[in-house]
C-alpha positions in Angstrom: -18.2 2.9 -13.7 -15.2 4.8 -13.0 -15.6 8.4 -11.7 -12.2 10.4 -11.5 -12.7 13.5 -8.8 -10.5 16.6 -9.8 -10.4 18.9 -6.7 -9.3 22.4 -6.2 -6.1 23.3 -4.0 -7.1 25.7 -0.9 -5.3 27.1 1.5 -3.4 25.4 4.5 -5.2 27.3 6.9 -8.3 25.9 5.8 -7.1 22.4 6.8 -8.4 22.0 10.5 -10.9 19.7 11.2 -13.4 19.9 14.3 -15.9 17.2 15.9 -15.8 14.1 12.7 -14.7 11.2 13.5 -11.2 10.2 12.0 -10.6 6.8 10.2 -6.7 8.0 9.7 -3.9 10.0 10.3 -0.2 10.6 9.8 1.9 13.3 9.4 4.7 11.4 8.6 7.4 13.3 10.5 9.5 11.0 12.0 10.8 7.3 11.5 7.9 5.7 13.9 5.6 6.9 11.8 6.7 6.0 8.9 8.2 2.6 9.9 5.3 0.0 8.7 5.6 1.5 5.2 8.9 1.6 4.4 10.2 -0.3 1.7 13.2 -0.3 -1.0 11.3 2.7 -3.1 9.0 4.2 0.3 11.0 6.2 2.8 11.1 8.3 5.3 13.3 11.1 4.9 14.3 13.3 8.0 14.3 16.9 7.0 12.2 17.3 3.8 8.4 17.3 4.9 7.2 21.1 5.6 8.7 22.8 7.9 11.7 21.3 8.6 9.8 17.7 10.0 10.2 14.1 8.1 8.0 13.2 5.4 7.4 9.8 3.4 8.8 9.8 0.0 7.8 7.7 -2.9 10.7 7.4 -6.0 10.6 5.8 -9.2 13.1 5.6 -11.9 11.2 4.4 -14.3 7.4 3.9 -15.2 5.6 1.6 -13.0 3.4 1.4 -9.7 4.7 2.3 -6.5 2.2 2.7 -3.4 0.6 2.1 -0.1 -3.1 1.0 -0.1 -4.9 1.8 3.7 -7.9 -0.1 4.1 -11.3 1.8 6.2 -13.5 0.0 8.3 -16.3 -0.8 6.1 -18.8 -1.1 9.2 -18.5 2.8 10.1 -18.1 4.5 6.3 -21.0 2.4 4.5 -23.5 5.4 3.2 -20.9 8.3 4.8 -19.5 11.0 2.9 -15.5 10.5 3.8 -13.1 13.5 3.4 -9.2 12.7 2.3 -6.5 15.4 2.7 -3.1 16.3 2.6 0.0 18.1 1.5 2.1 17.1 -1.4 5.1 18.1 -3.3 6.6 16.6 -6.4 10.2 16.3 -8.1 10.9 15.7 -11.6 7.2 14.4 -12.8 6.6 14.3 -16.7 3.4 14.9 -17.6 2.3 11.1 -18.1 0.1 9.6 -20.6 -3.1 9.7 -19.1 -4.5 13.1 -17.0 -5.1 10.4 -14.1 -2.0 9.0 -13.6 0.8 10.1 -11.3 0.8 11.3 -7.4 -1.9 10.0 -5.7 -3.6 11.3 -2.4 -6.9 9.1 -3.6 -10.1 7.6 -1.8 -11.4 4.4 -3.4 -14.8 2.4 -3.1 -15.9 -1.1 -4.3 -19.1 -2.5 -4.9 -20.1 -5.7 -6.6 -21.1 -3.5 -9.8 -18.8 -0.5 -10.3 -15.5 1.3 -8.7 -15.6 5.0 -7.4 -12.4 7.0 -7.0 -12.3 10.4 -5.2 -8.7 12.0 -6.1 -6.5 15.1 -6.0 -6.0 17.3 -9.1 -2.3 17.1 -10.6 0.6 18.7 -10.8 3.5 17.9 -12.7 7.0 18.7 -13.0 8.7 20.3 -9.4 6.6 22.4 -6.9 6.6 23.4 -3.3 4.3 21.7 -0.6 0.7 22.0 -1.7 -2.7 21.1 0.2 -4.9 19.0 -1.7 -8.4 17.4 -0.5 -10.6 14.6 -2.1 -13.7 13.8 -1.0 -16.0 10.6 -1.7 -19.3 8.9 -0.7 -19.5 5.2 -0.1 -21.9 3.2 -1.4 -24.3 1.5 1.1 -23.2 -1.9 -0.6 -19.5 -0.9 -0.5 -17.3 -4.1 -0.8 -13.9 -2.3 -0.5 -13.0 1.3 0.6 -9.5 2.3 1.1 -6.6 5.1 0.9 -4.1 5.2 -1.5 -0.9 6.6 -1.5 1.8 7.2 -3.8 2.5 7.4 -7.3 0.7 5.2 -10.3 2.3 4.5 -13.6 4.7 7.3 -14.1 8.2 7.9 -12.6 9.3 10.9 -10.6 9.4 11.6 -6.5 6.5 12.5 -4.5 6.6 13.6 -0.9 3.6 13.2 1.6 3.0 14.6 4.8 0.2 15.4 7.1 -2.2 13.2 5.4 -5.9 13.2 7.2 -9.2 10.9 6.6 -12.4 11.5 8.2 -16.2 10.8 8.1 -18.1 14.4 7.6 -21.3 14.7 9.6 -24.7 13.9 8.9 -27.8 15.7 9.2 -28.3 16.0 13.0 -31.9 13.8 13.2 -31.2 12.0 9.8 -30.7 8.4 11.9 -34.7 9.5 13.5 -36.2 9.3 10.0 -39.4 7.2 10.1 -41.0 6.0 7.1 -44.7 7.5 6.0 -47.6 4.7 7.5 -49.1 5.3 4.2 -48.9 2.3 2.1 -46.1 1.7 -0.8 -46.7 3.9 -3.6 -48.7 1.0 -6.0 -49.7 2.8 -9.2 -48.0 5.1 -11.5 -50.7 8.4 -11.7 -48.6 10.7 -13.6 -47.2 10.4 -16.6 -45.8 13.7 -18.9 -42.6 15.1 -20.3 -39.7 17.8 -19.9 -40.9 21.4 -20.9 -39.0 23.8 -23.2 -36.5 26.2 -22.2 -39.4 28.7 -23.2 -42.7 27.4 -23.1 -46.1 28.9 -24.6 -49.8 28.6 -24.2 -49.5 26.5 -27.4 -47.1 24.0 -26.2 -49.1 23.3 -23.3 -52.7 22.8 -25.0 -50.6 20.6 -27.5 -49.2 18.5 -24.6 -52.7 18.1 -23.2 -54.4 17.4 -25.8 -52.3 15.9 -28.8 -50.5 14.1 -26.0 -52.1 13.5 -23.3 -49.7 14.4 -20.8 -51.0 15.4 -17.2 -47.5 16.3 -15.8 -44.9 18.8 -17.2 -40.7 19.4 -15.7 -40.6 22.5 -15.5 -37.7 23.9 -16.3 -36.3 27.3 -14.5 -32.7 27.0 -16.3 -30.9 29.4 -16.8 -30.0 28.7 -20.6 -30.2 31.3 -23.7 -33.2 30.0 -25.9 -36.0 31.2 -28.4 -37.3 34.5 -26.3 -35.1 34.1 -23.3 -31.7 35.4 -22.7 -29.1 33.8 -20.5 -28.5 35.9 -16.9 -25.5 36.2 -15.2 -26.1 34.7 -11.9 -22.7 34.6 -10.6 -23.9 36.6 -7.1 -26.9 36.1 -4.7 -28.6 39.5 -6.5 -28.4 38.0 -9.7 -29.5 34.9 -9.2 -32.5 36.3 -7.4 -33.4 38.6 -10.0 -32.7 35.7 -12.7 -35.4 34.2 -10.7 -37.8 36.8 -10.6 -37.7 36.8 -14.5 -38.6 32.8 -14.2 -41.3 33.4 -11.4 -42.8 36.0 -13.8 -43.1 33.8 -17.0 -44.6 30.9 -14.9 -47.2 33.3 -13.5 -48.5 33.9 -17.0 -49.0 30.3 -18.0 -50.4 28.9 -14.6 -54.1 29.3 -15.8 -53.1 27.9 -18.6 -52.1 24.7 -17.0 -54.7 24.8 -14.8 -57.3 24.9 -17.3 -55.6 22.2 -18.8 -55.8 19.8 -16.1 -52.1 19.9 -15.9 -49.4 19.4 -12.8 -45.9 20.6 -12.7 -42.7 20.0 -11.0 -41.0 23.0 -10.0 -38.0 22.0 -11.7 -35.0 24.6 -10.2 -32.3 23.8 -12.7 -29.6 26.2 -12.5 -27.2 26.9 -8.8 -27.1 30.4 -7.9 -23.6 30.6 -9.8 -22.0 30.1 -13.0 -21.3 26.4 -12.7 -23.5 24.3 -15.1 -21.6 21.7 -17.4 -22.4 21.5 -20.7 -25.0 18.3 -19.6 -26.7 21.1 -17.2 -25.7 19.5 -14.3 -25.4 21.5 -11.5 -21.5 21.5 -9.7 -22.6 23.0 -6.4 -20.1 25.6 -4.8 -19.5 25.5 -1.1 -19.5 29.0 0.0 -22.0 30.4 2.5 -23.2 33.0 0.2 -24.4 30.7 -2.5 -26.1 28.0 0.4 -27.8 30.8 1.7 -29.0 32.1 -1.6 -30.3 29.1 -2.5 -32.0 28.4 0.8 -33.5 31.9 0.1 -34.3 31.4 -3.6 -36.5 28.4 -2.0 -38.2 30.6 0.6 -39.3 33.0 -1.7 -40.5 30.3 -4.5 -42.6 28.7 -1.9 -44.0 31.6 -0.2 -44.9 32.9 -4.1 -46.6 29.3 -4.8 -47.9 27.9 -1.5 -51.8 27.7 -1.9 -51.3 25.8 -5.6 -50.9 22.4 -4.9 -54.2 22.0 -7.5 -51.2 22.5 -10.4 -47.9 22.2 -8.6 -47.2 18.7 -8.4 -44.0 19.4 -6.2 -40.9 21.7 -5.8 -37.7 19.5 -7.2 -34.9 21.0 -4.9 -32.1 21.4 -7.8 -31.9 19.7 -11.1 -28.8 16.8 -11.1 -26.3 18.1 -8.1 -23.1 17.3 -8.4 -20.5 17.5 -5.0 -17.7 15.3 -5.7 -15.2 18.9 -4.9 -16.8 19.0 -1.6 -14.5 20.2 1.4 -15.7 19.7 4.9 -15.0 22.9 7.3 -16.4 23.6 10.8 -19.3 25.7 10.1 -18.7 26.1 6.3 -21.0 25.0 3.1 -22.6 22.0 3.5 -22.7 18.6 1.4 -25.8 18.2 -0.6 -27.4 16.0 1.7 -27.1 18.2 4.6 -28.1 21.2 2.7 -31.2 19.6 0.8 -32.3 18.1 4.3 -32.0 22.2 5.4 -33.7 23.5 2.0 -36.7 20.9 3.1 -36.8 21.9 6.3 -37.1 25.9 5.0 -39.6 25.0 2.4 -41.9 22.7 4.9 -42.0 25.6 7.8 -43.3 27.8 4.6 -45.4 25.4 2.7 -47.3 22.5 5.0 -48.8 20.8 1.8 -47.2 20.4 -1.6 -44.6 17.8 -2.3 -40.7 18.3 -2.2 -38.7 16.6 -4.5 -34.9 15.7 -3.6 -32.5 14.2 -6.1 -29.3 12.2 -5.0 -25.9 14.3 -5.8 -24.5 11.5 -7.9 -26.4 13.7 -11.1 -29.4 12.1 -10.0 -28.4 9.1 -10.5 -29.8 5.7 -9.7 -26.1 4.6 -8.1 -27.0 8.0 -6.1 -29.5 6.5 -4.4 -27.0 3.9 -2.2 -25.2 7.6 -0.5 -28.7 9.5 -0.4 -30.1 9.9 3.3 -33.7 10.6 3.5 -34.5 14.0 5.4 -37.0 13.6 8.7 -39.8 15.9 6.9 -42.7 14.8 5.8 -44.3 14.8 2.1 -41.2 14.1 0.2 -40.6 12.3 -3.1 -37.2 11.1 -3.9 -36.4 11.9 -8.0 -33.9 9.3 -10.2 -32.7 10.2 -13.5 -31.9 7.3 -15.6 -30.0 7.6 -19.1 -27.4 4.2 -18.7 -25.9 3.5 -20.4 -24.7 7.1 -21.5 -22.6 5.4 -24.2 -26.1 4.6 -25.8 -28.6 7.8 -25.0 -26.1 9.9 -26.0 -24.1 8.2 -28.6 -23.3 11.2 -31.5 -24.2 14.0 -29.2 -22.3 16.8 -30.9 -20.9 14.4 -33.4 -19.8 14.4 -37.0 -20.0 11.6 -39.5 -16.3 10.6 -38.8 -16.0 10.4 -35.4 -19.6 8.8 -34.1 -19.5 5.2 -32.5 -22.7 3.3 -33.2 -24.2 1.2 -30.3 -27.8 -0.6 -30.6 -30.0 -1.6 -28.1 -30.4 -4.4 -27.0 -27.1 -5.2 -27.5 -23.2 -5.5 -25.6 -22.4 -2.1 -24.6 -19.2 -1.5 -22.7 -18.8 -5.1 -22.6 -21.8 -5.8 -20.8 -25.4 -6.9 -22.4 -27.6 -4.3 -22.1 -31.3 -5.0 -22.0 -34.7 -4.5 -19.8 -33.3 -6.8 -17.2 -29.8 -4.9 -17.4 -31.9 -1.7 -16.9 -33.7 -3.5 -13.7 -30.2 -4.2 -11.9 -29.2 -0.7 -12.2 -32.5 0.7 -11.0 -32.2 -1.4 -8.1 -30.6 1.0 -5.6 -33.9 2.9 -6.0 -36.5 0.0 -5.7 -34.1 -0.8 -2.8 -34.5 2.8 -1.4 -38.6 3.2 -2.4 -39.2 -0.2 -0.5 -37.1 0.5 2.8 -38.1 4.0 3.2 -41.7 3.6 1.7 -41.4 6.8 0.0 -42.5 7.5 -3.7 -40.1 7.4 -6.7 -40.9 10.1 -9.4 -38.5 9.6 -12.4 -38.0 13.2 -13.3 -36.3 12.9 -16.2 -34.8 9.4 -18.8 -34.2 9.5 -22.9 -32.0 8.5 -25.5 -30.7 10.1 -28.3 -33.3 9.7 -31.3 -30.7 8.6 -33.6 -29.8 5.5 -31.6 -30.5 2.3 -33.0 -33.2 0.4 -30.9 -34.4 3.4 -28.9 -38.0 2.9 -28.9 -37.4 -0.7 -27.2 -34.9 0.9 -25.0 -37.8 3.5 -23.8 -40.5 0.9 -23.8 -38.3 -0.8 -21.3 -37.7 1.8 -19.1 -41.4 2.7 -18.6 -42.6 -0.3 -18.4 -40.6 -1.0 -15.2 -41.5 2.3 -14.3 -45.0 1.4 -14.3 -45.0 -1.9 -12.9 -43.2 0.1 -9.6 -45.9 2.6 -10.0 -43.3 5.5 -10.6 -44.2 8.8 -12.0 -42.4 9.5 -14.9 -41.5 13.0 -17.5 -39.7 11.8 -20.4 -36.8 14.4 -21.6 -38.0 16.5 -23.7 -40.7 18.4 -25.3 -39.8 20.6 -27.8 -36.8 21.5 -26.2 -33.8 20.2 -28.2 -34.8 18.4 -31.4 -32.4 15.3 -30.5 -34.5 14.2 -27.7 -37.3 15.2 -29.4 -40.3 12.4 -30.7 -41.7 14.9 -32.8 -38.0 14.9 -35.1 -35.6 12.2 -36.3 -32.7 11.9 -38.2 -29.5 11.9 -37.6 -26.7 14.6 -35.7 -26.5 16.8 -38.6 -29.5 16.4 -39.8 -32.5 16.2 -38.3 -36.3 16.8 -39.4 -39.5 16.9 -38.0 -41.4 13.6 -37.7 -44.8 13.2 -37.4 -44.6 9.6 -36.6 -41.7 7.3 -35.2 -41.1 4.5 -33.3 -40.0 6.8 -29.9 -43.1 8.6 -30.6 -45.9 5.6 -30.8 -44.1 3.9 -27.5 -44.5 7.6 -25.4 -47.9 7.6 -26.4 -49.0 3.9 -25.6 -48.5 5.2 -22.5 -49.1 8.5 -22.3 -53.0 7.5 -23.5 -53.1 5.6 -20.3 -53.7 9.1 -18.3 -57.2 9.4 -20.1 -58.3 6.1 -19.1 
């Protein structure tokens, strides 16, 4: 699948780099440089870079492709986070047809099943010279990764100079990781759902014993819902006192749970800041003050629940991260796998015993799983999230009669046939990852829209692959929103409580298995 990366501008200044290793660079500033790329539309032009130097220009009259494609050494930037970046400026650039097209300063990565693209954001029309950065992680089964430069399908000048690519660093012992002696995780022992934004001592008696669920998400999200308001969490004080406010409403309904023979993830699902997408993915910011708050949100929600590993079934580090703005400076934020192999390390010196629970930064994703570095602590469960195709699980999400596309399952989807052994492949990366590290796979959260035609085979596929792996599983959601939900059906704008449906009678086939 394609993924376009739109990246904020920063300042010059923040442009040095200090101990990676660099795959390229070229500042462009005299004719030497510049030489192996030159052709009748590529030139170097003495004079117009910044300050006075040379810089490579790139002109087209009219519409069309005109670029320079720099291949990386595939041995060194397999499973490494690479950083692009460089100073731009553009003459004369209409605003094209498509937000992607245009000046390029872009990172690409192929594997035999998808493309990834890491780019700069745009600008159009005439500016001054601008910084931009890109940054990308390539897949462990990478085919192709290269630069490119220049301008795609649109006319105008461009103007590059001091253009830099480099591999960021890695967790300083993550190449000592040794996998657990323990055998393979064999048997899937847990089997449950999402929880409500809000969740009350009936919901949790229902889910034990109308259900038969023995393992609840649950959900600290920051998200305005029946009898909970949404905080502003936009500093390190509010996001701890947001999480105060979640600790407390947990605290009421742990005897509850226990008494119900229930587990729970610790599910932290909002970034201590404002920057959720509408999905509740979690866009993680790279500033020291929100790393170190959520480090310190960790400490204190480990220290508060150490001692309840009867009930906690693990803490899950942050719900779906997303990096894909990251920008690599000498002793500045970290990139998620860096930071959740430091969050482990915090939580383990605090808490000796209960599970952590780390999710790839690709939203969770199983494609996550080929850039995701195990961290050198022990006790950890790695967490996939699995709703592919999202043309199908969410087909009619906030939709209208006129304007929802219909897709069934099994059926061609994007052009490709999507069925359980479709759903295999793309849960390969993970199987890959469970068998190499021998570390379990808890699949934290997977659904599809309850409209969707052929959903209960889609979910009767799913978990029946997650148990033949013997993967833990919470289905999303209970009695959250009513469009996951198997107790409504209908369609987007009009839905209605169901006491029986198709979704419902496959989640409890094997739900019933945790009472045998």
């Amino acid at each position: 699948m394609k993924k376009y990366i739109l990246l904020s501008i920063i300042l010059w200044a923040a442009a040095a780099v200090y101990g990676v290793e660099i795959l390229f660079e070229n500042d462009f500033s005299t004719l030497e440089k510049c030489a192996q790329y030159q052709n009748a539309s590529i030139k170097f032009i003495p004079g117009a870079g910044p300050d006075g130097k040379g810089a490579l220009r790139f002109h087209n009259d009219t519409i069309r492709h005109n670029d320079l494609k720099i291949p990386l050494d595939l041995n060194k930037v397999r499973g490494r986070g690479v950083q692009l970046q460089g100073k731009l400026r553009v003459e004369n650039f209409p605003v094209p047809s498509r937000h992607y097209l245009g000046p390029k300063l872009m990172l690409i990565a192929k594997t035999p099943s998808h493309i990834s693209y890491g780019e700069q954001p745009k600008k159009w029309g005439t500016t001054g010279w601008l910084f931009f950065h890109t940054f990308l992680r390539i897949p462990d089964d990478a085919t192709e990764a290269m630069i490119r430069l220049g301008i795609e399908w649109a006319k105008g000048t461009l103007y590059i100079s001091d253009v830099k690519c480099f591999m960021i660093p890695e967790a300083s012992d993550s190449s000592k990781f040794t996998p657990p002696e323990k055998t393979l995780q064999k048997a899937t022992s847990f089997r449950g759902m999402m929880t409500p934004f809000f969740s009350t001592e009936k919901d949790i008696r229902d889910f034990a014993e109308i259900y038969h669920g023995n393992l609840m998400r649950w959900q600290m999200v920051n998200k305005e819902a029946k009898n909970k308001k949404k905080w502003d969490i936009s500093t390190p004080e509010k996001f701890h006192a947001w999480l105060d406010s979640e600790i407390a409403q947990l605290d009421k309904m742990l005897p509850v749970l226990r008494k119900c023979g229930i587990k729970i993830v610790l599910d932290l699902h909002s970034w201590p800041s404002n920057t959720e997408d509408p999905l509740l993915r979690n866009q993680i910011t790279w500033d020291i003050p929100s790393q170190d708050a959520f480090i310190s949100g960790w400490e204190k929600l480990a220290k508060h629940y150490r001692g309840n590993s009867d009930v906690i079934y693990g803490y899950d580090l942050l719900n779906e991260p997303y990096e894909d703005n990251y920008f690599y400076r000498e002793n500045g934020g970290l990139d998620w796998n860096r930071l959740a192999d430091r969050a482990a390390k915090k939580v383990r010196e605090i808490d000796p015993v209960t599970p952590i629970i780390i999710e790839p930064a690709m939203w969770g994703t199983p494609e996550g799983f080929k850039v995701l570095k195990p961290v050198n602590v022990n006790n950890v469960i790695y967490s996939v999230h699995v709703y592919q195709p999202m043309q199908y699980t969410h087909q009619g999400f906030n939709s209208t009669p006129s304007n929802w596309s219909t897709f069934t399952y099994p059926g061609v989807i994007g052009n490709e046939m999507w069925n359980k052994e479709k759903i295999r492949a793309v849960l390969a990366p993970v199987r890959k990852f469970q068998q190499k590290y021998n570390v379990p796979i808890y699949v934290g959260e997977f659904s599809v829209i309850c409209w969707a035609p052929g959903a209960a085979q889609y979910l009767d596929d799913c978990i029946s692959i997650f148990e033949e792996y013997g993967w833990d599983w919470t289905y999303h959601a209970f009695r959250e929103w009513a469009g996951w939900s198997i107790e409504h059906d209908g369609v987007p704008w009009e839905l209605k409580k169901s006491d029986d449906n198709p979704r419902k009678q496959v989640l409890m086939k094997y739900l019933k298995r945790n009472s045998k």
